[in-house]
N, C-alpha and C positions, 0 to 999 in steps of 0.2 A: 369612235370614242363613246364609250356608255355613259349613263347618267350618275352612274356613282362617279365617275372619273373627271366626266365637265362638274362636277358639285364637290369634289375631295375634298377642298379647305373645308366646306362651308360643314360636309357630312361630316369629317372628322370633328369639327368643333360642337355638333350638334351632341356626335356619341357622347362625348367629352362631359356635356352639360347634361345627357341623362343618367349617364353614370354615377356623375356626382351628386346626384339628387336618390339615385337610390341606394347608391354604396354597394358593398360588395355582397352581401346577403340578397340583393333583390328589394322591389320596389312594391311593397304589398298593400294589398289595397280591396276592395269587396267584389265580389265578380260582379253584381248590378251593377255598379259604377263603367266596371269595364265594360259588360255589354252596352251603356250607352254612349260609352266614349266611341265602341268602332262603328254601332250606327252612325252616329252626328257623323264620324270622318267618313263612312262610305256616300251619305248622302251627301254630303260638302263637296266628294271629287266628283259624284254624278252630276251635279249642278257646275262643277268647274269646267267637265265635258259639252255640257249639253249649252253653258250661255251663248255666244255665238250663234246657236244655233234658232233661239228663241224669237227671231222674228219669221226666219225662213228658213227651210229645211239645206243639209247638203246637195250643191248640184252635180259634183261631178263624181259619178261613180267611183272613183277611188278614194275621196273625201268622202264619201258616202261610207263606204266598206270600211273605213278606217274609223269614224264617229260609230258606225253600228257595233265596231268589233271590240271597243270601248265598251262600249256599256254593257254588252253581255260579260264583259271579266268580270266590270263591278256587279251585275245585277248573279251574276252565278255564286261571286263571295259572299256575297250577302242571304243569297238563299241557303247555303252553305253553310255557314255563319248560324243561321235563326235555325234549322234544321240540328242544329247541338243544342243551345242554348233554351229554343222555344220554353219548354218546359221545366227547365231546371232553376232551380234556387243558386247552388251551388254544384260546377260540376265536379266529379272524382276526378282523382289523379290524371289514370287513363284519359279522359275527355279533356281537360284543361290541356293536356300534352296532344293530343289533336286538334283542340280550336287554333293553340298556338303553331303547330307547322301549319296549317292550314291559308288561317292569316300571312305568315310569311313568305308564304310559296304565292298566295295571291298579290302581295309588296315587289316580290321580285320579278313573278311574270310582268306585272302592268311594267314595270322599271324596263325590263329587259326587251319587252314583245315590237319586232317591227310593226306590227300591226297600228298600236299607235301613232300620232299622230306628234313629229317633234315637236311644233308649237303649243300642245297642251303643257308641256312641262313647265314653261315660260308664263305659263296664266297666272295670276295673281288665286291665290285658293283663298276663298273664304268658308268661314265654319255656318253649317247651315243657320237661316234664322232662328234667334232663341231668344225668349223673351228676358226683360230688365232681371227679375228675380234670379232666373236660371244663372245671367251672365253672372250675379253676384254672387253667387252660391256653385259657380265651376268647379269640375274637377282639374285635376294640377295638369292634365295634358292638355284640356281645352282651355284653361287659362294660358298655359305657355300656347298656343296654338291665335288667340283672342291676344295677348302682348305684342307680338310681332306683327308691323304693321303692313308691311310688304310682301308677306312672304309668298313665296311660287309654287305650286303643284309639284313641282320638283322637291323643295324643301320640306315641304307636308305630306311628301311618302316618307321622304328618308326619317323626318319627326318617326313617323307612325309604324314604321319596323323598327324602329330604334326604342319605342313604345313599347312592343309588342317584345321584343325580344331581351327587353330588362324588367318586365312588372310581371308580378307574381302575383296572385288572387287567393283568395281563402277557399279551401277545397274542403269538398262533403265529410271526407275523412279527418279533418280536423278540429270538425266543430265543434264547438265546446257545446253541451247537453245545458237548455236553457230553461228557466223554470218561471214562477211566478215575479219573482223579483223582477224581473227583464222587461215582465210587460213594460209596464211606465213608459222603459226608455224606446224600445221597440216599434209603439203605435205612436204614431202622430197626431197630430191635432188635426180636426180637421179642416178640408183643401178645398179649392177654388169648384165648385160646381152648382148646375140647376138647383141644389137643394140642401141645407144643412141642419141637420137633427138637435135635439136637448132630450135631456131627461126628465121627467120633472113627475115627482109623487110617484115616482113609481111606473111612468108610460112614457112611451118616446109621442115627442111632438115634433112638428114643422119647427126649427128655430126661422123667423123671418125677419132679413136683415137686407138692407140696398147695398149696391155696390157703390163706391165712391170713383169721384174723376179725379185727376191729377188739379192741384189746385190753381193754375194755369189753364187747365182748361172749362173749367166752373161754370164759364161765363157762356162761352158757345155751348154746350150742355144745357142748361138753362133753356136757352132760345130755343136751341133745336127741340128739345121737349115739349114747350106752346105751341109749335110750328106742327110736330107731331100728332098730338093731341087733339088739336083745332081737325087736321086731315083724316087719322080716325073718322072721327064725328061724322064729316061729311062721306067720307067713305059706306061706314056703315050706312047711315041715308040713302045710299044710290045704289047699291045693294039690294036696300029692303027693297028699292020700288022696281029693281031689277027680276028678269026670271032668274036669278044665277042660284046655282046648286048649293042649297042649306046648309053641306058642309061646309063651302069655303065661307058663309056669312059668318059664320059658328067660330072658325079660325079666327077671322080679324076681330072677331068679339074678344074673343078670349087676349089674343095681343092688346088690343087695344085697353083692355082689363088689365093686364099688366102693368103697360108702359103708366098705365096711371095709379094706381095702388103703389109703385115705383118696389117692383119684383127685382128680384135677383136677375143681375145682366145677362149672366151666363143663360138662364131661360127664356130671358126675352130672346136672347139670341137664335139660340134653337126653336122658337113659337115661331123668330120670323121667316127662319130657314124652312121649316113646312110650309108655311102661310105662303111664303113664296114659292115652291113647289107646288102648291094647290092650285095657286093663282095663272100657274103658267097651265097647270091640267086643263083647268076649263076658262080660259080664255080663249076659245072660242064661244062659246056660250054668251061673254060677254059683249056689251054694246065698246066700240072703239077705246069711248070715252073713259069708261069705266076700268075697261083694262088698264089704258094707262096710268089711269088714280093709282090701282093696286103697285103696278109696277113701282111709280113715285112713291109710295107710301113701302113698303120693302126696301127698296134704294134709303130712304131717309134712318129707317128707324139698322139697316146695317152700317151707317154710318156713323150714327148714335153711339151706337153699343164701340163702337171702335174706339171710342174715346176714353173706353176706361180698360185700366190696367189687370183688371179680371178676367174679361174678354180675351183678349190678347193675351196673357197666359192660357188660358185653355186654348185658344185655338192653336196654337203652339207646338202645345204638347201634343196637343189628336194631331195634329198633321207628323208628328215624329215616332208614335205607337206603330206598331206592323201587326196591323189586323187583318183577315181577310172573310168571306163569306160566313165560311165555318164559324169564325169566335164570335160574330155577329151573332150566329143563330143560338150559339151556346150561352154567349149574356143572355140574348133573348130567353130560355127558356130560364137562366138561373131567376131573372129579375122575375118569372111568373113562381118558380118555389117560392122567391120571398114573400111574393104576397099571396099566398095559400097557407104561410106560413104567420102571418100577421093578422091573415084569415081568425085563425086557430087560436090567434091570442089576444081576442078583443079586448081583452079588457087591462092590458099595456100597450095599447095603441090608440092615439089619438086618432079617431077618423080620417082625418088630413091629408096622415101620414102615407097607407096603401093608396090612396085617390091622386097621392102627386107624384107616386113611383111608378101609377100606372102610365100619369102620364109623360113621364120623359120615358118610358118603356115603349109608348109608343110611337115614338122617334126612329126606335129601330129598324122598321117596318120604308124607311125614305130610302130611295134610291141612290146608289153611286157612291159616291164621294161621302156624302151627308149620312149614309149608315155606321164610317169609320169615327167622325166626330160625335154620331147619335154612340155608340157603343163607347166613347173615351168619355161622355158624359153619365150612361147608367153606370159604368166604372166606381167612377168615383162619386157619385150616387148612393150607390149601396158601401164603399169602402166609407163615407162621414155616418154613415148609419152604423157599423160598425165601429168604427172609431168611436162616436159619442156613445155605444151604449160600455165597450171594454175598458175608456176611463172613468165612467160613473160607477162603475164595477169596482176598480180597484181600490178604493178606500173600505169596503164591505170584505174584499177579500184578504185586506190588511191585517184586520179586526181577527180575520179568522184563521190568517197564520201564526196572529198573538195570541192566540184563543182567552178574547177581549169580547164577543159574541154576546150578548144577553141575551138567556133565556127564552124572552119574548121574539127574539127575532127569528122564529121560526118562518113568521107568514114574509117577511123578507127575503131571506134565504130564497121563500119561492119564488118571488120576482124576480127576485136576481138569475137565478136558474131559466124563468121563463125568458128574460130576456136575451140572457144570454144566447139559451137557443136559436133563438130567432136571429140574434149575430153571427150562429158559430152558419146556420144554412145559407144566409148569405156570403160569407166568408169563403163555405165551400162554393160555393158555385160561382163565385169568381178566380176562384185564386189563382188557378193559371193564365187565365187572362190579366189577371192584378201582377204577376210576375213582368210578364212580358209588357206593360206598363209602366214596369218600375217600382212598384209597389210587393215587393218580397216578404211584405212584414205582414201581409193580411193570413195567409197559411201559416208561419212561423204563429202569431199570435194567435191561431185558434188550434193549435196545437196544444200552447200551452194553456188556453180556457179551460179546452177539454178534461184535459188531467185534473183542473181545480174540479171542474162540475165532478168529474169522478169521485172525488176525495169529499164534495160537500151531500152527496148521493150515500154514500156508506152509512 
């Protein structure tokens, strides 16, 4: 008996319930949405695969061969998957009609493949972790996906062909030619990271703002902070009187300089993710004692930062981005044009501003793991730098579609112009990594800068 067969009520009443949601025209929707809909579900059934397995590996070679043979279907559809989409905004005709058989044929083989293992089907599927916001702000298949409270590996493929094979996406060839007007709606405000920018007079500055804790957790926050604080202190102390290597004293300075200033969480977080990388490089160096402190004092302050709902959003989303070596190095060099670029334009730039891009720029440079979340923090890093300078723009370029402009505001114009620039170079040198993030709107919007700076240029 196949799995569509032992599931027939349940598949038919599913088709039944997506049909009627998209009706007979199709179920249309933005292709970013879509591409994050079938990561979350490929990652959801790799982790549906792999629980079981998570304290000790298969022992019997044919339980072996059967968990192995699992995961290269998902790990192949997925590479498979990001190999269309990597780069694209919106794909053409042609490609949308290949990602879709594609998907399909990967729904059917997993469904149909002896190789599988019958008891996966019977797992309870849950949708990868996503944090509070995301849950509130679901797309309609991860919401119908997040509703159901039982549901099986079995019922969350047949969901997810049933998905796939009624939703329609908006294709390159039908997009509508976007201009000025659009920006507004387009760019967002800006989002959770190391760093968030203002305008002011005319130069971008650091905007410096704390994160906040859930107001239940207020109390323990509090504590842990003096308790912090106080270890710091002694930390750095034992340190000084230590031989240990200048740079890691330099690290817990600067954390400990944070955690008290009370910095943005998301940067405490990454100061402590190196600090703690550092600490593990040369503890040998260190005396027993000392190492420990370090240890203790990184445990503490990653505990800390877990307590607020900022945190936990970013880390979130870096852990669901598909980065690899490559885009690592490519932010890397995009985040050094921007400040060769901020270089060039001292005089709309707060000093601040290049000294605190260098330094979550140099995040990039941590090994492993800690490169993917250093790269999903210069991200959106440079996308609020953006953001704050193309809405402080658009009131200026209002003016100048009503040709409402005075006279005087020639030497305006140039700022705007200059900083523009400096957004549109950062723009570029994200933008395809800002796609594959989720972020579509940073290319789209300096498309249409572009065309203004042309038309303010003439």
């Amino acid at each position: 008996m196949s799995l569509l067969e032992k599931y027939e009520a349940k598949s038919q009443a599913i088709h039944y319930q997506f049909k009627k949601k998209i009706g007979v025209r199709g179920w249309m929707i933005e292709f970013g949405e879509l591409r994050r809909d079938v990561t979350t579900f490929l990652m959801s059934l790799r982790q549906a695969v792999d629980r079981p397995y998570r304290g000790s590996p298969p022992f019997h070679e044919r339980e072996r061969e059967r968990f192995t043979r699992s995961m290269i279907i998902i790990e192949e559809a997925r590479v498979r998957f990001n190999s269309l989409t990597r780069y694209r905004e919106e794909p053409s005709k042609e490609v949308w009609k290949l990602i879709r058989q594609e998907l399909l044929e990967f729904s059917d083989l997993f469904i149909s493949s002896r190789d599988i293992d019958p008891a996966v089907f019977d797992r309870r599927f849950r949708i990868a972790p996503i944090g509070l916001r995301e849950r509130e702000n679901a797309s309609q298949f991860i919401a119908s996906m997040l509703a159901r409270d039982e549901i099986t590996v079995a019922e969350a493929l047949i969901s997810f062909r049933s998905y796939i094979e009624g939703v329609d996406v908006e294709l390159a060839s039908t997009q509508t030619v976007m201009n000025f007007g659009d920006l507004e709606r387009i760019v967002p405000r800006q989002q959770v990271a190391p760093v968030q920018f203002d305008v002011v007079d005319g130069r971008i500055v650091v905007r410096h703002q704390s994160s906040c804790a859930l107001e239940s957790d207020r109390g323990n926050v509090a504590a842990a902070l003096d308790h912090i604080k106080g270890a710091g202190e002694k930390l750095i102390e034992s340190l000084k009187n230590s031989n240990c290597d200048r740079r890691l004293l330099e690290s817990v300075e600067e954390l400990h300089s944070q955690i008290c200033s009370g910095e943005n969480v998301v940067k405490i977080g990454l100061t402590n993710m190196a600090c703690g990388i550092m600490g593990g490089k040369f503890q040998e160096e260190l005396p027993d004692a000392v190492s420990a402190m370090v240890g203790s004092y990184n445990a503490s302050i990653s505990m800390y930062v877990s307590q607020f709902p900022d945190w936990e959003n970013f880390t979130q989303k870096a852990a669901k981005i598909d980065v690899d070596e490559d885009d690592v190095a490519e932010v890397y060099v995009a985040a050094g044009d921007l400040l060769d670029s901020l270089e060039n334009n001292k005089k709309l730039v707060d000093p601040e501003v290049p000294k605190t891009i260098a330094f979550v720029r140099q995040f990039l440079t941590l090994p492993g793991a800690s490169a993917k979340r250093a790269a999903f923090a210069m991200i959106r890093t440079i996308e609020n730098l953006v953001s704050s300078i193309f809405h402080h723009s658009i009131s200026f370029f209002s003016k100048t579609a009503e040709k409402t402009v005075e006279s005087a505001s020639t030497v305006a114009s140039k700022v705007i112009i200059g900083l523009l620039s400096v957004a549109l170079v950062g723009a570029s040198g994200i933008g395809p990594a800002a796609i594959r993030t989720g972020a579509p709107w940073v290319q789209q919007a300096a498309e249409i800068v572009q065309k203004q700076i042309d038309e303010l240029v003439k």
